[in-house]
VOGU-3710 file (C-alpha; in Angstrom, 3 decimals, decimal comma):
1> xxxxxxxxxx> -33,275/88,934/-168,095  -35,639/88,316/-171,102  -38,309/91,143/-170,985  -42,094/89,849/-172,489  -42,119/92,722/-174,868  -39,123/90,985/-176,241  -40,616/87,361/-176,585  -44,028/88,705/-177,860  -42,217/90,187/-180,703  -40,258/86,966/-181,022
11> xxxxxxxxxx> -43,505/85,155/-181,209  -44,491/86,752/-184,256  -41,346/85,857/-186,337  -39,796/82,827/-187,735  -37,161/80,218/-186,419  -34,615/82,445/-187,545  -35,299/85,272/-185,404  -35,164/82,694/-182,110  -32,068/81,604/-183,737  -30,286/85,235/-183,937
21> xxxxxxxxxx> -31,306/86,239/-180,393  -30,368/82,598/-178,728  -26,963/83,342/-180,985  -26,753/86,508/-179,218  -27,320/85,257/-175,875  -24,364/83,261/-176,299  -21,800/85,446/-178,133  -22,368/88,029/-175,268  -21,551/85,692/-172,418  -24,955/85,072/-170,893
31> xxxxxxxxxx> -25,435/81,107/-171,873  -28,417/81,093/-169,229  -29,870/83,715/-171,222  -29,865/81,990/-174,133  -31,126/78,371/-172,603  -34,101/80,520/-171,382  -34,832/81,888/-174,175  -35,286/78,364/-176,166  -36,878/77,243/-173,733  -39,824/79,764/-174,112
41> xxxxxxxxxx> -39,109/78,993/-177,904  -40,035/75,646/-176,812  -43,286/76,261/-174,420  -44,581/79,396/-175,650  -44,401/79,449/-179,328  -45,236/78,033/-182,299  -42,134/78,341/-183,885  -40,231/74,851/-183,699  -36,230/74,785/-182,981  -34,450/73,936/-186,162
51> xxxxxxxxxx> -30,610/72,422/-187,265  -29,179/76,112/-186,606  -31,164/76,322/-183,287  -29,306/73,382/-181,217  -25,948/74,143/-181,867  -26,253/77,459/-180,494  -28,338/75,917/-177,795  -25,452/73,236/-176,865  -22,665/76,253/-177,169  -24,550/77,709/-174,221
61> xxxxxxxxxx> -24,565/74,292/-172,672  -20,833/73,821/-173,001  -20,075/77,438/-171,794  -22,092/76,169/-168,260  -20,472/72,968/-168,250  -23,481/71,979/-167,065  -24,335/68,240/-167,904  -28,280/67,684/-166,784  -29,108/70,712/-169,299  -26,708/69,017/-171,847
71> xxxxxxxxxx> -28,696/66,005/-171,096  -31,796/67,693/-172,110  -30,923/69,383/-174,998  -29,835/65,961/-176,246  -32,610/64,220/-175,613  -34,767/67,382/-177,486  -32,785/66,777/-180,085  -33,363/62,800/-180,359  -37,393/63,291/-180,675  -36,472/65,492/-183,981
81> xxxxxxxxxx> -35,424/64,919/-187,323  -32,008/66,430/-186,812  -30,635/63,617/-184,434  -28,740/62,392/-187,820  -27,611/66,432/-188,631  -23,554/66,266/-188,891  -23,743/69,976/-187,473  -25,839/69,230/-185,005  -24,120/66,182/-183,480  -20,373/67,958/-183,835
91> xxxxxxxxxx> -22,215/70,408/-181,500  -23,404/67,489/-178,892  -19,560/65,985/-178,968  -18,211/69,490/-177,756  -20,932/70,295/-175,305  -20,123/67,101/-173,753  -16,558/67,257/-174,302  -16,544/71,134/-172,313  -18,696/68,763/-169,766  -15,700/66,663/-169,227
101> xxxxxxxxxx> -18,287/63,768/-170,620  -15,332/61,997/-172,817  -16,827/58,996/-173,184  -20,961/60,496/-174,225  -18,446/62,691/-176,665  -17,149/59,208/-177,945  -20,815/57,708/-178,102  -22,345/60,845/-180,280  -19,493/60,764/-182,437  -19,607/56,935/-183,441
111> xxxxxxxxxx> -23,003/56,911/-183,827  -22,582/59,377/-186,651  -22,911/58,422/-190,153  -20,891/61,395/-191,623  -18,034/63,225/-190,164  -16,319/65,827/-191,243  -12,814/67,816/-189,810  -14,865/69,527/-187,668  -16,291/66,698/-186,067  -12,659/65,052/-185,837
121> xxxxxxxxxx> -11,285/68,170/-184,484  -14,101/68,229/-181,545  -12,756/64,688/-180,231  -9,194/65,247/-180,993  -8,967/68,807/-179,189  -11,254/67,566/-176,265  -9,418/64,332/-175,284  -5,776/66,492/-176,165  -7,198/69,275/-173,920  -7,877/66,390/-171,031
131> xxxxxxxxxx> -4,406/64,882/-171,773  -5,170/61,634/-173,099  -2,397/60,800/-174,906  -3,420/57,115/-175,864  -7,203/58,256/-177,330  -5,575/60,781/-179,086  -2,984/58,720/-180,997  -6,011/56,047/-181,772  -8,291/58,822/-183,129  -5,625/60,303/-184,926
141> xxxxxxxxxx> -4,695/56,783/-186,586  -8,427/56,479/-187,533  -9,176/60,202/-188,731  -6,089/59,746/-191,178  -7,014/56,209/-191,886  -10,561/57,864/-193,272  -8,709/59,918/-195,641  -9,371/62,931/-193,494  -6,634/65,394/-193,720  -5,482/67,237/-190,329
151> xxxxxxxxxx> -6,345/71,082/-190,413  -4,712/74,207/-188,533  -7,293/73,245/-185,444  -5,909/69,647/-185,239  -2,454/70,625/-185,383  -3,165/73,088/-182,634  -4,768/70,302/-180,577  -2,273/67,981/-180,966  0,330/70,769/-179,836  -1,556/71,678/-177,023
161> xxxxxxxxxx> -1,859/67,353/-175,803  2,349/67,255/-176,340  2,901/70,727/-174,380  0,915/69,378/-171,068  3,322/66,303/-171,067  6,283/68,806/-171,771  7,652/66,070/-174,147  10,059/68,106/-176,416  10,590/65,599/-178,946  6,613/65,042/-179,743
171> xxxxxxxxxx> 6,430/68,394/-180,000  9,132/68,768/-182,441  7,850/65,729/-184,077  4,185/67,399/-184,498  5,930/70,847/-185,548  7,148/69,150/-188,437  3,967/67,273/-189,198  2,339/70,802/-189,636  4,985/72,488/-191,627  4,438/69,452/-193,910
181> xxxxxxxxxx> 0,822/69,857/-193,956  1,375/73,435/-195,235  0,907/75,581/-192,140  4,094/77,303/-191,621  2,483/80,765/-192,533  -0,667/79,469/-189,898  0,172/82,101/-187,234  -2,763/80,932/-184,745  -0,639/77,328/-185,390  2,673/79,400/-184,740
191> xxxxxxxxxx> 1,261/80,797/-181,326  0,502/77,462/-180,350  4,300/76,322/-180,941  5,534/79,257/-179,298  3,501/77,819/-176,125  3,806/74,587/-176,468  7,966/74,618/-176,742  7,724/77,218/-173,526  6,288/74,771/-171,541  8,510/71,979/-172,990
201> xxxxxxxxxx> 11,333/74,345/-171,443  12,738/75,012/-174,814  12,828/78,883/-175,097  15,164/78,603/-177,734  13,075/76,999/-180,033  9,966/79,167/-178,940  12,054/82,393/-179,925  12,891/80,369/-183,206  8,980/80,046/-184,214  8,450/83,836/-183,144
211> xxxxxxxxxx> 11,163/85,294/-185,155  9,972/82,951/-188,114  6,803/84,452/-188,418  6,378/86,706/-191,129  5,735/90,317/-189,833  2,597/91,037/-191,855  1,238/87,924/-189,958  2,353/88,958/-186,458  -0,306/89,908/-183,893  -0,751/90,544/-180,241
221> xxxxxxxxxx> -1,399/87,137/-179,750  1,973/86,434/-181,380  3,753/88,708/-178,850  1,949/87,499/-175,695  2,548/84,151/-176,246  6,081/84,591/-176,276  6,443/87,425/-173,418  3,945/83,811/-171,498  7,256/81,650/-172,613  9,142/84,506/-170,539
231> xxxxxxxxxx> 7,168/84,493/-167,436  7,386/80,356/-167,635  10,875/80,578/-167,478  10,901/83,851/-165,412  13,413/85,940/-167,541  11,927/88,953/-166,242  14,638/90,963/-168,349  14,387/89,110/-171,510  10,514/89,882/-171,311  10,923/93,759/-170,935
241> xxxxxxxxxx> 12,893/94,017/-173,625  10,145/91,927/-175,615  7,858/94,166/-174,845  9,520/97,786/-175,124  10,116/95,747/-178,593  6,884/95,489/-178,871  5,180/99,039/-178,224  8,426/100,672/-180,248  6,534/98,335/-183,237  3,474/100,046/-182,733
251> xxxxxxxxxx> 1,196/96,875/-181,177  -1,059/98,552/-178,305  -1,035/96,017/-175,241  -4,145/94,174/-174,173  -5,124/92,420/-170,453  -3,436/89,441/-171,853  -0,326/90,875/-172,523  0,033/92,843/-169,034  -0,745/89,390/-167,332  1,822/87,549/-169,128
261> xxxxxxxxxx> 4,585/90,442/-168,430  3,457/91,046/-164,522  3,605/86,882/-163,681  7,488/86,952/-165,124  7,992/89,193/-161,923  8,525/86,308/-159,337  11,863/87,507/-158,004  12,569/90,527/-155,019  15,476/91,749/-157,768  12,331/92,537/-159,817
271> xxxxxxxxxx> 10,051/94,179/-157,789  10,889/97,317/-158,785  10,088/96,682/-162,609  6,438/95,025/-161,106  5,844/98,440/-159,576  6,848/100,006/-163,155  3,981/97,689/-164,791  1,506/97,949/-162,141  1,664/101,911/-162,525  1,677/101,038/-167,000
281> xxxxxxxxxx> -1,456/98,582/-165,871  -3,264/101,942/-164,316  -2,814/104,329/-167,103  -3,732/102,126/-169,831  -7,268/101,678/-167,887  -7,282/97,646/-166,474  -6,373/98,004/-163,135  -10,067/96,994/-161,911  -9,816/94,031/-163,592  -10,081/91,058/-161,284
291> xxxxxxxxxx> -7,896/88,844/-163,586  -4,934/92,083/-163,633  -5,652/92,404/-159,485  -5,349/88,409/-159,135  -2,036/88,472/-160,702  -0,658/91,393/-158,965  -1,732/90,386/-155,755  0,329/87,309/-156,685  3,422/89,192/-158,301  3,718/91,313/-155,014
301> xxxxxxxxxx> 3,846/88,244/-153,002  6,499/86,629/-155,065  8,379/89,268/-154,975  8,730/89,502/-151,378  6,369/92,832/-150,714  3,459/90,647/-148,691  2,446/94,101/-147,253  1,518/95,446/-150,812  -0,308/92,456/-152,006  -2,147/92,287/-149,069
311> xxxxxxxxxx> -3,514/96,377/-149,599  -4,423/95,346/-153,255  -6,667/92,268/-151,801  -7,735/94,614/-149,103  -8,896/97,531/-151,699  -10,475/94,801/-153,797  -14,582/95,364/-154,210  -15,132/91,635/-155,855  -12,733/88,458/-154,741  -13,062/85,232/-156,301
321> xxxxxxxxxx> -11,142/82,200/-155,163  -8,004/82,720/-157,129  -7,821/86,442/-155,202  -8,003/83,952/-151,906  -5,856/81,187/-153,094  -2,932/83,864/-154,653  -3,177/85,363/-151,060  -2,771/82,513/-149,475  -0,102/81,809/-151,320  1,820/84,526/-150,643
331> xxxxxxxxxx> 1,760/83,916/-146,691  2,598/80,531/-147,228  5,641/81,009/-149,499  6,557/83,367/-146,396  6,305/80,843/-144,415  3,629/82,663/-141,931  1,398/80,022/-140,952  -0,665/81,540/-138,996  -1,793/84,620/-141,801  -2,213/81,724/-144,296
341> xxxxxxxxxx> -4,564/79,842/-141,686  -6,517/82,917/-141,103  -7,666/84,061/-144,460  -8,584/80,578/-144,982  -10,853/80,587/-142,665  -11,903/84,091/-143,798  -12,397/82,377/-147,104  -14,043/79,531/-146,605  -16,931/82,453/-144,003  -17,030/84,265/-147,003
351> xxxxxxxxxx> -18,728/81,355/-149,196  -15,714/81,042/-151,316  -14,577/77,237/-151,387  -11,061/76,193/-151,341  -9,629/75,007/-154,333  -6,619/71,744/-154,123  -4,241/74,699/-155,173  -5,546/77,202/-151,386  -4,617/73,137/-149,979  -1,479/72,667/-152,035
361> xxxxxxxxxx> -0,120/76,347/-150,644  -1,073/75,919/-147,076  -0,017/72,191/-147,167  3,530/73,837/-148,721  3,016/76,128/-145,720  2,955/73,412/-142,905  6,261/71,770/-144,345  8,456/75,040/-144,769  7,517/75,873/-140,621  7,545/71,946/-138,979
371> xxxxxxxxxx> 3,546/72,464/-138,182  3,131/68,827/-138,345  -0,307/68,783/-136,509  -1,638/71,565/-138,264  -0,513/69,409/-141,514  -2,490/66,823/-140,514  -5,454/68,691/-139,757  -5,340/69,891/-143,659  -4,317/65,991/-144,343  -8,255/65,269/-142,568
381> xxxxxxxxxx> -9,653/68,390/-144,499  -8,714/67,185/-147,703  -9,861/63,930/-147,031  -13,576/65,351/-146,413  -13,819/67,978/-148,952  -13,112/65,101/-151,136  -9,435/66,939/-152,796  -7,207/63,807/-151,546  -7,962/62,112/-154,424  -6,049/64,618/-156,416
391> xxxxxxxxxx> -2,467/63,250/-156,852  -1,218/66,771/-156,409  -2,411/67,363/-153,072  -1,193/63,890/-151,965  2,358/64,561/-153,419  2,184/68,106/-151,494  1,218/66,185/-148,257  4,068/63,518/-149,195  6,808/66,853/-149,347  4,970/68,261/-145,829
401> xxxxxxxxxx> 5,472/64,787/-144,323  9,255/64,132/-145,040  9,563/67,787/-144,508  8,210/67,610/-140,581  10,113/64,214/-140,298  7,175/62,064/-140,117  8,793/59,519/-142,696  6,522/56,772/-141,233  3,467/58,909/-142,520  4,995/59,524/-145,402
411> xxxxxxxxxx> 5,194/56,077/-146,488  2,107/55,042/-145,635  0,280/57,934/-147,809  2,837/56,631/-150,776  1,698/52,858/-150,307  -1,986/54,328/-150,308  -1,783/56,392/-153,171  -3,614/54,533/-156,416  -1,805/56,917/-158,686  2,225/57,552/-158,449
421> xxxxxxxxxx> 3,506/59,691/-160,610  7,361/60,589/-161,259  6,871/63,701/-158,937  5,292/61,523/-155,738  8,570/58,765/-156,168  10,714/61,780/-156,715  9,398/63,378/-153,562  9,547/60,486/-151,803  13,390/59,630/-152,643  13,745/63,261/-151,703
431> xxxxxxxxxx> 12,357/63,177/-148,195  14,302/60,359/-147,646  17,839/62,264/-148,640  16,044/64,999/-146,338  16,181/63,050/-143,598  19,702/61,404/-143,439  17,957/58,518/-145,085  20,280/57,436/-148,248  20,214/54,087/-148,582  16,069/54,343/-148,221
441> xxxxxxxxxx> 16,538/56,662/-151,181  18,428/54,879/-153,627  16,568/51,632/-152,653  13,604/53,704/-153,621  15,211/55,602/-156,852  16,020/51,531/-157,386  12,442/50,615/-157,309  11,073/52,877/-159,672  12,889/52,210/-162,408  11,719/48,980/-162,156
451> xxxxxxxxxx> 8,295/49,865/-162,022  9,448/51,460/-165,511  9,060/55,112/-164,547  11,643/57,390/-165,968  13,119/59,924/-163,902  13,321/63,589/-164,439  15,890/66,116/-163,671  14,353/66,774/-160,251  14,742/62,740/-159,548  18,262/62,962/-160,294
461> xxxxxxxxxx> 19,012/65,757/-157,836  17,115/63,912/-155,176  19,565/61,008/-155,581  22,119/63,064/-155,934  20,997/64,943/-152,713  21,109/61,566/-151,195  24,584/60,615/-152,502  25,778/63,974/-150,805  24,580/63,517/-147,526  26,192/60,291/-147,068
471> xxxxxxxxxx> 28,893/60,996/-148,916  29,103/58,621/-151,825  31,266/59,736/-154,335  31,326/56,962/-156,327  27,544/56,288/-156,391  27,283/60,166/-157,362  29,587/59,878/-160,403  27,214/56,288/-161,817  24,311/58,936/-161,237  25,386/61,885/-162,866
481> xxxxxxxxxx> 26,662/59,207/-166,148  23,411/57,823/-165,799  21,516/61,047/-166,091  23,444/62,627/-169,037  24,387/59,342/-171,333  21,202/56,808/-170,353  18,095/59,868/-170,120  20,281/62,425/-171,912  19,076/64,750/-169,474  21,575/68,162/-169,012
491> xxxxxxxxxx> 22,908/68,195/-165,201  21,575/72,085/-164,348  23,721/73,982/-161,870  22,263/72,085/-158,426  23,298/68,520/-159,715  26,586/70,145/-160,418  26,122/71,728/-156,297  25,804/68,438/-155,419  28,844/66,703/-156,949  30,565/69,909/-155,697
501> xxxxxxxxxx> 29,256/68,956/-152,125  29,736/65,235/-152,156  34,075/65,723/-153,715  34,309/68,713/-150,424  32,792/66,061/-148,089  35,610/63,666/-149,262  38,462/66,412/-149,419  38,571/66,107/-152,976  39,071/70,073/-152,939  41,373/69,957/-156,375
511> xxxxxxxxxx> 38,945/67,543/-158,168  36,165/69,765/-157,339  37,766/72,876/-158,210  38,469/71,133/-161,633  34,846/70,091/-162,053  33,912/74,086/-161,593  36,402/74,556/-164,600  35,079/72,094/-166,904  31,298/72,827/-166,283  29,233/73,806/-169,657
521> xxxxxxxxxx> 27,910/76,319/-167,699  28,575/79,378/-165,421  28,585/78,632/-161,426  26,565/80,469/-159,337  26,860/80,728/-155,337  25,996/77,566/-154,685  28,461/75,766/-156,591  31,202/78,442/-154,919  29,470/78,343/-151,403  29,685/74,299/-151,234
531> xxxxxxxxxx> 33,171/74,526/-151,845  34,008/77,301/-149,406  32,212/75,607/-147,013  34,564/72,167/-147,871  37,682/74,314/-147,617  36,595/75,100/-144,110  36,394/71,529/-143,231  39,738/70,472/-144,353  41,420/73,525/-143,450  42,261/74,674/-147,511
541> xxxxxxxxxx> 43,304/78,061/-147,398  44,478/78,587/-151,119  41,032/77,340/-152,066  38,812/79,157/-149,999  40,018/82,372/-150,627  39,612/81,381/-154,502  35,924/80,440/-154,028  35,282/83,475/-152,137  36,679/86,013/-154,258  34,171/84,598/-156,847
551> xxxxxxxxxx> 31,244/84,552/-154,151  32,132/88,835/-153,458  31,992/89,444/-156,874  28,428/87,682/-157,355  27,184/88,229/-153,737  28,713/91,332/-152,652  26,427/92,244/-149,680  26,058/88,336/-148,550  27,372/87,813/-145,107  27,668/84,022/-145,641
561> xxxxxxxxxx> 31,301/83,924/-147,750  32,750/87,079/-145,596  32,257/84,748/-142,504  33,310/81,448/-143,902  36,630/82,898/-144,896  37,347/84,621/-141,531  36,553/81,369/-139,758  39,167/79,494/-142,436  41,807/82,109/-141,107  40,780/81,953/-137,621
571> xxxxxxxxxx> 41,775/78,055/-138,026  44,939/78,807/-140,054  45,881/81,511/-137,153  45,707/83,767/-139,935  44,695/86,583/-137,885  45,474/89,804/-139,797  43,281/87,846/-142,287  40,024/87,780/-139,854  40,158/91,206/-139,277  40,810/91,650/-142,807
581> xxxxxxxxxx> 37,456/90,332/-143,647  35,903/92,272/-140,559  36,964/95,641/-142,168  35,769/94,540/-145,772  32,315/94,019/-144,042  32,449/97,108/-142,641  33,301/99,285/-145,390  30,988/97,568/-148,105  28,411/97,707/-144,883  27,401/93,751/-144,844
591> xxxxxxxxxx> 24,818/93,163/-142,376  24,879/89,366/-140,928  21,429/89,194/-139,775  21,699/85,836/-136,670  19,706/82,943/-137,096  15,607/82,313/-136,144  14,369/79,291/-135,009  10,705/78,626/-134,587  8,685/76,537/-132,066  5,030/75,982/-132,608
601> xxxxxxxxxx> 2,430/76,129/-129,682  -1,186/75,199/-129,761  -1,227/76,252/-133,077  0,717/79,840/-132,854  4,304/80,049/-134,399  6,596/81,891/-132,394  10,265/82,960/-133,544  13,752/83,194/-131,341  16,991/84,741/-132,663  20,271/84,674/-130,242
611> xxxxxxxxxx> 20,184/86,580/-126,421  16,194/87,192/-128,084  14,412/89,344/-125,412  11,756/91,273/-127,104  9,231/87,896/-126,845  5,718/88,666/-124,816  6,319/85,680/-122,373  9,854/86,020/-122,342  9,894/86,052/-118,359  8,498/82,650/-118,468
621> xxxxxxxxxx> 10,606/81,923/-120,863  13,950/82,847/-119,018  12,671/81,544/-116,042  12,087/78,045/-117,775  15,343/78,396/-119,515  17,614/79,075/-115,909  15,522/75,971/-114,197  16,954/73,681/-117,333  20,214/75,420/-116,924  20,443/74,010/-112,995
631> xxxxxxxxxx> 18,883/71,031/-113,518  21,606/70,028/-115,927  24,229/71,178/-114,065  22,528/69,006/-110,945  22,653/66,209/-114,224  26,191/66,566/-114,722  27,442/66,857/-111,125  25,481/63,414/-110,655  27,608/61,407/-113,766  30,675/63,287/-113,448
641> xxxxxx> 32,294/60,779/-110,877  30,710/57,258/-112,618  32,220/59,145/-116,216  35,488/59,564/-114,287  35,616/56,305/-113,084  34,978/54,674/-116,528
//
């Protein structure tokens, strides 16, 4: 707080002395500071607020995203002779701009007589920042048809409106727009590229900008934003060896960069090197900070170690609702229900209020277990805390729906939805495929490319999913053409899974087997384990014992490949073979853990695995179990004659 001593010596000075401690106010993070003290500028004093005063004024404004005080401070500024200032009203377009207030952004700024870059740069960067591509190009066409050249900050907007739509070639297109405007040395533009082509998926190019950068002009910033591009693509490795790089060049790592480095950890395989990072995090000094905690709490439960995120959200003095949400989060990717359903409740007793990302992740939760009731409880929930409206929590309930089989509700939310974008007709098509339903799928895959949407990568392996499961080989080729010579999109290694799959259904064992040789890229298990699992089918010994050499050498403590192989001898009467494979188990010590099936009861989850007698109500349980056993052989004994007969 303000002390009086403080404003009774304020009293006594001029406007710039309000000015300098308002200024203050705001450079140190306290914006409601700063409000208060021009208020008392305002009531208590005879100094009146100048052209200098309301910018720093709507700065603090804009930090609170707080529209009725942005409101005021506008309308304080009307009654004065600085409603017509060009600094003044480039401040009122960003304070309503950080309101989210596009269009009172739009009104300020043509009701000004004079603009200058800045002023430009305030609209451009706030509708880019929002992801309005349209307003953008239009204010764009107008600032250049004013003569007005684009600076380093408009650049950087523009890259920052291209990266949200991830579209590659506007980014490339507005990359060489700046390097025409002269700002190839601009290393705050470079960072920006570096991002932008990260999220475009295009870590080639990203590595291209870094390594262009001169190194007199390299900074942290420089190196986090490409260890970021890392931990978007998850290259855990590749962003190690970035930042040993980095420390052997003498750059000292800040909160950003430990972040950046700790979120590429989203793998078990890397857990080890998150533990490395976490201990680096203590003994430079920012393991108390929430943002570090949030993201380790996060990186633990990624990684597969629930039990250590939980201790860190445990040990943690302050939680905010990312700490809940990344929590949540990890539960659900577990697919433990009933933890996830428990802190949220803990969360929302705790005043915290769930976010649509705590929905998304419990809504993600619901579909990985079957909890179809529970899903639409949190269906009802979203609906009154008003989050329905987001498109990504509809798409997540779409994806629960198909997931639970409830393909009538998923329909229904589709044909209500007022916004469909490529992800909620690419989830649809998917929970179609999902659900045996292929002709639904392509009928649907049919439909929105009429409707004019283009379909991504993930589209494509939804039809291509669907193609599998009924087994349409030929419709799977016209998809795969259409994908690489119509979109020009690169088939990734699970379209490739899926042709694999579709050719094994048909016994096309050679044809598939080709396909693996010709692919542009290197299988992985998938690719190998759909074709073992075809040379089971049809009985292809050669084959099968080609695929799963390759599967030992990728997978060699996988039970999967050991087992498909003895069961393709088994049916070859191979059997020096089976206990072949038996011994190799043995001696490399492969554990097949058996199966788990889950059954959900007023709400609790509870878990079976084969001759399972270790559950609490497993005498009622048994005893259930024996009275079905009689009461279908009572079934069968009834039918057996009238079967005979027939």
């Amino acid at each position: 707080m303000v002390s009086a001593n403080a404003f009774a010596v304020l009293d006594r000075f001029s406007v710039a002395a309000w000015n300098s401690r308002i200024r203050e106010a705001v450079s140190n993070g306290d914006p409601r500071k700063a409000l208060l003290i021009f208020r008392h500028m305002k009531l208590q004093s005879h100094v009146q607020p100048n052209n200098f005063t309301f910018p720093f004024v709507a700065k603090a404004c804009a930090k609170l995203s707080d529209l009725t005080c942005s409101r005021m401070i506008h309308a304080h500024v009307v009654k004065t002779s600085y409603c017509s200032d060009i600094y003044v009203q480039t401040a009122l377009v960003d304070m309503y701009v950080k309101c989210c207030r596009l269009e009172c952004a739009h009104q300020v700024f043509d009701d000004m007589s004079v603009r200058d870059a800045v002023s430009w740069n305030a609209m451009v960067v706030g509708f880019s920042q929002m992801g309005f591509f349209d307003r953008v190009c239009l204010l764009f066409r107008r600032m250049r048809g004013e003569g007005f050249v684009p600076d380093a900050v408009t650049i950087m907007g523009l890259t920052q409106l291209v990266s949200k739509l991830k579209d590659e070639k506007l980014l490339s297109s507005v990359h060489c727009f700046g390097l025409k405007c002269g700002y190839e040395d601009d290393v705050s533009v470079a960072n920006t590229w570096i991002s932008g082509y990260a999220k475009c998926r295009n870590f080639c190019s990203a590595e291209k900008v870094f390594f262009g950068i001169d190194l007199y002009y390299l900074s942290i910033v420089s190196w986090n934003a490409i260890i970021a591009g890392c931990a978007y693509f998850e290259e855990w490795v590749k962003a190690i060896e970035i930042y040993r790089w980095m420390l052997h060049d003498g750059y000292r790592p800040d909160l950003s960069t430990l972040v950046n480095l700790l979120s590429s950890f989203a793998q078990p395989k890397s857990l080890q090197y998150g533990m490395l990072m976490h201990a680096h995090a203590i003994k430079v000094g920012c393991d108390s900070n929430i943002t570090l905690l949030n993201t380790l709490v996060s990186m633990y439960s990624k990684c597969g170690d629930i039990g250590s995120a939980r201790h860190i959200f445990v040990q943690m003095n302050e939680r905010s609702r990312v700490t809940w949400t990344a929590m949540i989060g990890g539960y659900s990717e577990q697919g433990d229900l009933d933890e996830a359903l428990s802190l949220f409740y803990k969360m929302e007793a705790s005043g915290e209020k769930p976010d649509l990302v705590t929905i998304v992740h419990l809504i993600a939760a619901c579909g990985k277990v079957g909890a179809l009731d529970v899903g639409k409880w949190i269906d009802d929930y979203s609906v009154s805390k008003g989050l329905k409206n987001e498109i990504m929590v509809c798409n997540s309930l779409l994806d629960m729906y198909a997931k639970c089989g409830s393909l009538e509700c998923a329909e229904n939310l589709f044909r209500s939805m007022n916004e469909k974008s490529v992800v909620s007709w690419t989830t649809l098509i998917s929970g179609f495929a999902l659900n045996g339903k292929s002709q639904e799928a392509l009928a649907q895959f049919d439909l929105m490319l009429k409707q004019g949407i283009k379909p991504n990568h993930i589209t494509f392996l939804a039809v291509l999913q669907a193609c599998s499961h009924a087994g349409l080989l030929e419709k799977g080729w016209e998809m795969l053409n259409t994908m690489t010579k119509k979109y020009h999109i690169n088939p990734g290694l699970d379209h490739y899974a899926c042709m694999i799959d579709i050719l094994g259904r048909r016994g096309k064992l050679k044809e598939a087997l080709e396909l693996i040789q010709k692919m542009p890229i290197e299988p992985d298990t998938a690719i190998w384990g759909a074709l073992l699992s075809a040379c089971k089918i049809h009985h292809n010994l050669e084959i099968g014992e080609y695929a799963a050499r390759h599967l030992f050498r990728l997978e060699p403590q996988a039970a999967a490949p050991y087992v498909e192989l003895a069961n393709i001898y088994a049916l070859a009467k191979e059997w020096d073979g089976v206990a072949d494979m038996r011994m190799k188990m043995k001696t490399n010590q492969v554990m097949k853990y058996p199966g788990q099936s889950l059954i959900q009861v007023d709400g609790k989850l509870s878990s079976f695995t084969v001759e399972d007698r270790l559950h609490s109500q497993r005498r009622q349980i048994f005893e259930t179990l024996d009275g079905l056993v009689l009461q279908m052989k009572d079934e069968i004994h009834l039918f057996a004659p009238v079967e005979f007969l027939s």
